[in-house]
C-alpha positions in Angstrom: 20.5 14.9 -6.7 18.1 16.4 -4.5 19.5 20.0 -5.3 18.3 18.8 -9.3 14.8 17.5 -8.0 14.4 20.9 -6.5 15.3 22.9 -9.7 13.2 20.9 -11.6 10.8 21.4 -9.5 11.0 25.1 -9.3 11.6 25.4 -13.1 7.8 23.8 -13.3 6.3 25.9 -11.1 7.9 28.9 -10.7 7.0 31.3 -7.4 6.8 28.0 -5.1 9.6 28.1 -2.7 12.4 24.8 -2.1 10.9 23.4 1.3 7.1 23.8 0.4 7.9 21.8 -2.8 10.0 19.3 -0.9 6.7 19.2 1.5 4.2 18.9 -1.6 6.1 16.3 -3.5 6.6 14.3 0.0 3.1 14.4 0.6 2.2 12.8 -2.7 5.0 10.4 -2.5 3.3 9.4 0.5 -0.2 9.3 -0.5 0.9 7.3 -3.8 2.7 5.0 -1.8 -0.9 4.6 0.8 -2.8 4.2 -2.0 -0.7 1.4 -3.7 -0.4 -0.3 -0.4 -4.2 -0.4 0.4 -4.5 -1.3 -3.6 -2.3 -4.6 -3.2 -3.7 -5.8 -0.1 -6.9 -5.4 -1.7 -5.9 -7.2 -4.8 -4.6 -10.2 -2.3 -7.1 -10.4 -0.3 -9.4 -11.0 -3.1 -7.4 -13.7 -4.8 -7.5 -15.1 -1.3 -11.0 -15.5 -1.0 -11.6 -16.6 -4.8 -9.6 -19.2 -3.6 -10.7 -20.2 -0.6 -14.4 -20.5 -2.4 -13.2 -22.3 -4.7 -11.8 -24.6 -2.6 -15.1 -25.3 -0.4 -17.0 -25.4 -3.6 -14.7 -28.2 -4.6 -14.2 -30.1 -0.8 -17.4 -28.7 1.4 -15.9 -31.4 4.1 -12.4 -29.4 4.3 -14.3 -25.8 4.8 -13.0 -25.2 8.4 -9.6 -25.9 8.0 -9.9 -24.1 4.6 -11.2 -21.1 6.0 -8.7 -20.5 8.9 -5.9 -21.4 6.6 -7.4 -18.5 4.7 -8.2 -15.9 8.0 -4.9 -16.3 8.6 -3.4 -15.7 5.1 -5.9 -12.4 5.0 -4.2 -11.2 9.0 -0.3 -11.8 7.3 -1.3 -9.6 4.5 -3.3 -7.0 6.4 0.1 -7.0 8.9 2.0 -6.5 6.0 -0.3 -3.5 4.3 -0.3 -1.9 7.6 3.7 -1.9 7.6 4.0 -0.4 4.2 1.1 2.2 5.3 3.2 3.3 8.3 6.5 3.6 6.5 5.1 5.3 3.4 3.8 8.0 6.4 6.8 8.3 8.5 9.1 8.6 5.0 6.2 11.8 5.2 6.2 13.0 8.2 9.7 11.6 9.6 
């Protein structure tokens, strides 16, 4: 399969040789992947805080617990961004 990825690649743009194409494509595999990682944790940390805003607006008593509840939700899904991040460059550069 990788042989056909390679052809295809070469039949698009002709002159580039098999391992720089495998490098360019891995590259933007890899930047894609970064940038859809850093896209999602973005997205939930956002809902998180729209939440959590909500949430004191509607209990202003409960805003401590409320907003550890939420620090911590924000660390597991900056944890979890960082792991993708990492993976997406090691698939590169591995």
């Amino acid at each position: 399969m990788l042989d056909t990825l390679l052809g295809a690649i070469q039949a698009v743009t002709p002159g580039i040789e098999a391992e720089a194409a495998r490098n360019l494509y891995s590259l933007l595999g890899a930047t894609i992947g970064a940038g859809l990682t850093v896209i999602g944790a973005a997205f939930g940390i956002g809902r998180i805080g729209k939440a959590a805003t909500e949430s004191i607006a509607r209990q202003p008593e409960a805003a401590g617990s409320i907003q550890t509840a939420m620090i911590i939700t924000a660390a597991l899904i900056e944890g979890i961004a960082l792991f993708a991040l990492v993976i997406a460059l090691l698939v590169r550069f591995g």
